[in-house]
C-alpha positions in Angstrom: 3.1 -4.8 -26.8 0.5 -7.1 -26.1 -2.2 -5.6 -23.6 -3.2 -7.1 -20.0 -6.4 -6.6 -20.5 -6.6 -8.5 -23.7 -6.3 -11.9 -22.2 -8.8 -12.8 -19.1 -7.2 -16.2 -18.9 -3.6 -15.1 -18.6 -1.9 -16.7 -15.7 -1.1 -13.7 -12.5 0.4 -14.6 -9.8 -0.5 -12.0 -7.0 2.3 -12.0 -4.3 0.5 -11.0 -1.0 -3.1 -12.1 -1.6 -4.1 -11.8 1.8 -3.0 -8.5 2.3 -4.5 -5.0 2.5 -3.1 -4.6 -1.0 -3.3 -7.9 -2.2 -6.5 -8.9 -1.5 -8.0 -5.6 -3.2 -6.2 -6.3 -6.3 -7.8 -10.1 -6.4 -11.3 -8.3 -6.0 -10.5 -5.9 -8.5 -8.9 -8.7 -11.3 -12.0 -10.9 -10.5 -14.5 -8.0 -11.1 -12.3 -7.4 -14.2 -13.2 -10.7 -15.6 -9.2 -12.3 -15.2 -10.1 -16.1 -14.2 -6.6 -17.8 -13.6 -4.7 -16.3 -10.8 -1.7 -17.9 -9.0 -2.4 -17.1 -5.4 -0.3 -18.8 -2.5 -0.5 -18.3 1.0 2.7 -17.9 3.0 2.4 -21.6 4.3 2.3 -22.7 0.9 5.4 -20.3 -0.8 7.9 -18.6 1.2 9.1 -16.0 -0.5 12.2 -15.1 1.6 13.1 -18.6 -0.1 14.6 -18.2 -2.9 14.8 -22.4 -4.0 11.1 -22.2 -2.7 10.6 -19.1 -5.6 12.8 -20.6 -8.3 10.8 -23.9 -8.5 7.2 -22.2 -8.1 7.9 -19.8 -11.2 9.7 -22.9 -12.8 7.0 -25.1 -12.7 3.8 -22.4 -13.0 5.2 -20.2 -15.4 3.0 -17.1 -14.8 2.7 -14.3 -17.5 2.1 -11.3 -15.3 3.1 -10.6 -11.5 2.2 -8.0 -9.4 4.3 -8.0 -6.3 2.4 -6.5 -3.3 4.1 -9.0 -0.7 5.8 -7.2 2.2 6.8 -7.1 6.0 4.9 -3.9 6.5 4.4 -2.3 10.3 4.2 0.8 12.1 6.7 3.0 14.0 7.2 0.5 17.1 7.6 -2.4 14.5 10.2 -0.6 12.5 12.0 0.4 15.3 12.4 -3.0 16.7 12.5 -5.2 14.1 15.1 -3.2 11.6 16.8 -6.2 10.5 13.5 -8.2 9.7 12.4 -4.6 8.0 15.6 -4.8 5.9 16.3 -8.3 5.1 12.7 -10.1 4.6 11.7 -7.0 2.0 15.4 -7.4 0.4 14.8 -11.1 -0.2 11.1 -11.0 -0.8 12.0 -8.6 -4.0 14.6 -10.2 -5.0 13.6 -13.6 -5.2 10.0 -13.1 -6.9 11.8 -10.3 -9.4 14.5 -12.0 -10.7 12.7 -15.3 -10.8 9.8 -13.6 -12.8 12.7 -12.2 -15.1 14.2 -15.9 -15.9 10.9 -17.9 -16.5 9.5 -15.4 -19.1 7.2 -13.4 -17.5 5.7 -10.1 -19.4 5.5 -7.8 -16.9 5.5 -6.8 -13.2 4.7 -4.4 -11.3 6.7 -3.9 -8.0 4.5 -1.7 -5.4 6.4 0.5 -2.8 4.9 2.5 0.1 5.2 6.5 0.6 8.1 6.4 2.9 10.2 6.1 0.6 10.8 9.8 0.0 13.1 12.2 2.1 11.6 13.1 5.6 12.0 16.9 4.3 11.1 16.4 0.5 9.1 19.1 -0.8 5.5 19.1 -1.0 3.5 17.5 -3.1 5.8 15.1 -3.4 7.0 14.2 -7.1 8.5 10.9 -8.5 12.0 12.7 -8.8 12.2 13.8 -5.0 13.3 10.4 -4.5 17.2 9.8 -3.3 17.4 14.5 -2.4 17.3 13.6 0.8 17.9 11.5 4.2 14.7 9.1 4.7 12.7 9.3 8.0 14.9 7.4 10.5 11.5 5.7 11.9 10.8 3.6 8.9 14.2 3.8 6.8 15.1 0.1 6.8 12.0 -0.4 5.1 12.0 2.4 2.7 15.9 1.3 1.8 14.2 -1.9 0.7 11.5 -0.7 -1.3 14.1 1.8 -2.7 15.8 -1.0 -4.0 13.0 -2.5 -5.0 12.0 0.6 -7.9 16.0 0.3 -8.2 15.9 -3.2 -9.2 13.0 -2.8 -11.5 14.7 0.1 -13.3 18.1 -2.3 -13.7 16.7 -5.2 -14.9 14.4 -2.7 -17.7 18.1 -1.6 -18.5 19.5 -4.7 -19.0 17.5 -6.6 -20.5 14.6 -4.4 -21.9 12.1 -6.0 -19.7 8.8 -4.4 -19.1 8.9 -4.4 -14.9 7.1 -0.8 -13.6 6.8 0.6 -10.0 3.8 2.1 -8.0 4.2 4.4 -4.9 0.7 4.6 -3.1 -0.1 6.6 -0.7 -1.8 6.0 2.5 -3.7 3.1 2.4 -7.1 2.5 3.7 -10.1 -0.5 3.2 -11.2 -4.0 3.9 -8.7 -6.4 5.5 -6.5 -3.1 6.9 -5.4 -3.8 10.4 -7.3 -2.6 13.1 -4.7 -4.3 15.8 -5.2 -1.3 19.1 -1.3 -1.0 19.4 0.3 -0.8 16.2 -2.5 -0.5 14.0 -2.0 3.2 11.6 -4.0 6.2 12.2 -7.1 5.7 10.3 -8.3 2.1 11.7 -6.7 3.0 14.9 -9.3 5.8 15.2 -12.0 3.8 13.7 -11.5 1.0 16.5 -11.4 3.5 19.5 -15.1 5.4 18.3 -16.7 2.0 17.9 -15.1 0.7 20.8 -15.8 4.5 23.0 -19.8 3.7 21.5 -20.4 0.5 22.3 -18.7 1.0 25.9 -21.3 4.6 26.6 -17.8 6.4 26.8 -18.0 10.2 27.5 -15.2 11.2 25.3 -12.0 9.7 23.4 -9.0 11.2 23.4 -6.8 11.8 20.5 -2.9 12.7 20.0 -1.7 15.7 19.2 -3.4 18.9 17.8 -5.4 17.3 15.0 -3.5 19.6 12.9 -1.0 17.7 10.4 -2.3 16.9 6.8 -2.5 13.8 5.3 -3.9 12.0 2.5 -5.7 9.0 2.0 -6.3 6.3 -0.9 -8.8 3.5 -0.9 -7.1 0.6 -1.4 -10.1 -0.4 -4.2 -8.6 2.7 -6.0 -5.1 1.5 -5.4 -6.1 -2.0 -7.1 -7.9 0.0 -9.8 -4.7 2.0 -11.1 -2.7 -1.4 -10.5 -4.9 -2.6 -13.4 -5.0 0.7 -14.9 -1.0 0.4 -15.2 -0.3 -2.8 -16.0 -2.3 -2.0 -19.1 -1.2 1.7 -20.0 2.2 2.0 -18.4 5.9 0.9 -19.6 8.3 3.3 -18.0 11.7 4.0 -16.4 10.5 5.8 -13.5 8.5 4.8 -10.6 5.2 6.1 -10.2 2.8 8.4 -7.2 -0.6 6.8 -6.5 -2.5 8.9 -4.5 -5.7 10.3 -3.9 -4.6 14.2 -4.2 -7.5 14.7 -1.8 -5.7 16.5 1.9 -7.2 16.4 5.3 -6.2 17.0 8.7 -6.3 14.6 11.2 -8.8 16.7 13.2 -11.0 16.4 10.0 -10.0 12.7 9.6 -11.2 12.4 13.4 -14.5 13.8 12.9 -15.6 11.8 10.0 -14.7 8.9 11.1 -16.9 9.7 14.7 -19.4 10.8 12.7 -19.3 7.2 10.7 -19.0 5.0 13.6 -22.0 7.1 15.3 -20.2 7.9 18.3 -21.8 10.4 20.4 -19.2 11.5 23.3 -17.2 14.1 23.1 -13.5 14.1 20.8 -10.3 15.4 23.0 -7.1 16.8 21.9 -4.2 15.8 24.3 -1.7 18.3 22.3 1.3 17.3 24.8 1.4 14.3 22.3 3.9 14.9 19.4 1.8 15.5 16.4 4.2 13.7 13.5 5.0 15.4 10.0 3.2 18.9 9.7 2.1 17.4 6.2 2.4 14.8 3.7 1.1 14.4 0.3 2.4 13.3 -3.5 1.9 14.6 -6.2 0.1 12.4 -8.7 -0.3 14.6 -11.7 1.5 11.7 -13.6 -0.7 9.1 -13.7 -3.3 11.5 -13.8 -1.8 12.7 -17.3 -2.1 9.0 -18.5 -6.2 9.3 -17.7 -6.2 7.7 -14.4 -8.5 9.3 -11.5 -9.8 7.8 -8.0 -13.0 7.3 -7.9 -14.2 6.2 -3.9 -14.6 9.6 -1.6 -13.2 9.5 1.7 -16.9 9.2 3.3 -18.0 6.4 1.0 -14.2 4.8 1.6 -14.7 5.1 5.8 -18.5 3.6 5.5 -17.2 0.8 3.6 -14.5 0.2 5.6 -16.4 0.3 9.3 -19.1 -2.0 7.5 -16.5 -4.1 7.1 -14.6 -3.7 10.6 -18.0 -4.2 12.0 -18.5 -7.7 9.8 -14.9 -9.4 10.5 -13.2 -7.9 13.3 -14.2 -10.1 16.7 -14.3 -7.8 19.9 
């Protein structure tokens, strides 16, 4: 098998550039050296549209793609918008997988989210937990689609011995996240309340819940790191967990990101508030066994990321 690392001038088409996701894995294939990547915005490709795909992968012909293009949201999102959850994810994968099958590409690597698990899989989560269990009914629609997503990739390896892999990450956290005040995830949402409690001379914030439930965060610059790190060492069946391996509660979470944003006040626990899962965290002892580790601490990862918030998001 010829190695992705070998060749800097290889043609990748990143699907979701402008992400969270997408953009880190640009940074991270530019620092790497790579020189000739296919990057389209959504106004330029849509890849719900499957003549739109077809003639894109007809006439560039890329050798690698890593598929990091998604409707992503939170709870309220997924909640209202089941069908978009469902249907744009279904078609997205679809389209840029099977056309990346027909024009000759190498590989590709199809990245899924967490939720894909059972709501009540055991802890640390492994690879093979996945389909023991009814999903969380919150974010199902999605997870069905990123289930048949790894599902897809596995069939199409089957098939046609074609060398298309799987990535579960774990929470996500970095440049470019979104720090929107209603449906923005737990970590920016907390990062935007500090700054915005500090620069307002607030006496406190209050937080949901106890501060109690665990949860574990990944840098997305470690994210695009093992994305490189796979596409080079891994050809497998099976989907694989990347995650940081590193737990905290919220209530620790809370703290360090006060203490980052230099907020003064006081922190408040309304514990009327549901709290969520008591804990969630995969295991990732598999890619660790292939000689992949994280490398950004959660400190260094939050001052980072608030240097960032501080440098693009308008107030």
């Amino acid at each position: 098998m010829e190695s992705f690392m070998s060749d800097k001038s290889a043609k990748i088409f990143v699907a979701g550039h402008k992400g969270l996701v997408g953009s880190a894995i640009v940074r991270k294939l530019h620092q790497n050296g790579f020189t000739n990547l296919l990057l389209r915005s959504h106004s330029e490709l849509d890849l719900t549209r499957q003549s739109e795909v077809e003639s894109f992968f007809a006439k560039e012909k890329p050798q690698f793609v890593i598929l990091a293009a998604a409707k992503v949201g939170g709870i309220h999102a997924n909640n209202t918008y089941p069908a978009d959850f469902i249907s744009i994810n279904l078609q997205i994968q679809t389209n840029v997988i099977h056309s990346s099958y027909i024009n000759g590409v190498k590989k590709i690597l199809f990245l899924g989210s967490s939720c894909i698990y059972p709501k009540f899989a055991p802890q640390p989560i492994l690879e093979n937990a996945l389909l023991t269990g009814p999903l969380e009914p919150t974010n199902e629609w999605y997870a069905i689609a990123k289930i048949a997503g790894i599902k897809m990739c596995q069939a199409y390896r089957l098939q046609y011995n074609w060398d298309a892999i799987s990535g579960m990450p774990t929470n996500l956290y970095g440049p470019n996240d979104n720090f929107h005040p209603e449906n923005s995830h737990v970590l920016p949402a907390l990062m935007r309340r500090f700054h915005e409690a500090k620069v307002e001379n607030a006496k406190e914030v209050v937080v949901w819940g106890s501060g109690s439930p665990l949860r574990e965060f990944l840098h997305v610059d470690d994210l695009a790191d093992a994305v490189i790190f796979m596409m080079e060492k891994y050809s497998g069946l099976e989907h694989v967990n990347v995650g940081s391996g590193i737990e905290v509660t919220i209530k620790e979470l809370a703290e360090l990101v006060k203490e980052v944003v230099g907020f003064e006040g006081e922190l408040v626990w309304d514990s009327t508030k549901p709290d969520g899962t008591p804990r969630k965290l995969m295991d990732s002892s598999k890619l660790a066994a292939l000689g992949w580790v994280p490398k950004v601490s959660l400190r260094d990862g939050l001052v980072d990321t608030y240097k960032w918030y501080l440098e693009n998001v308008k107030q």
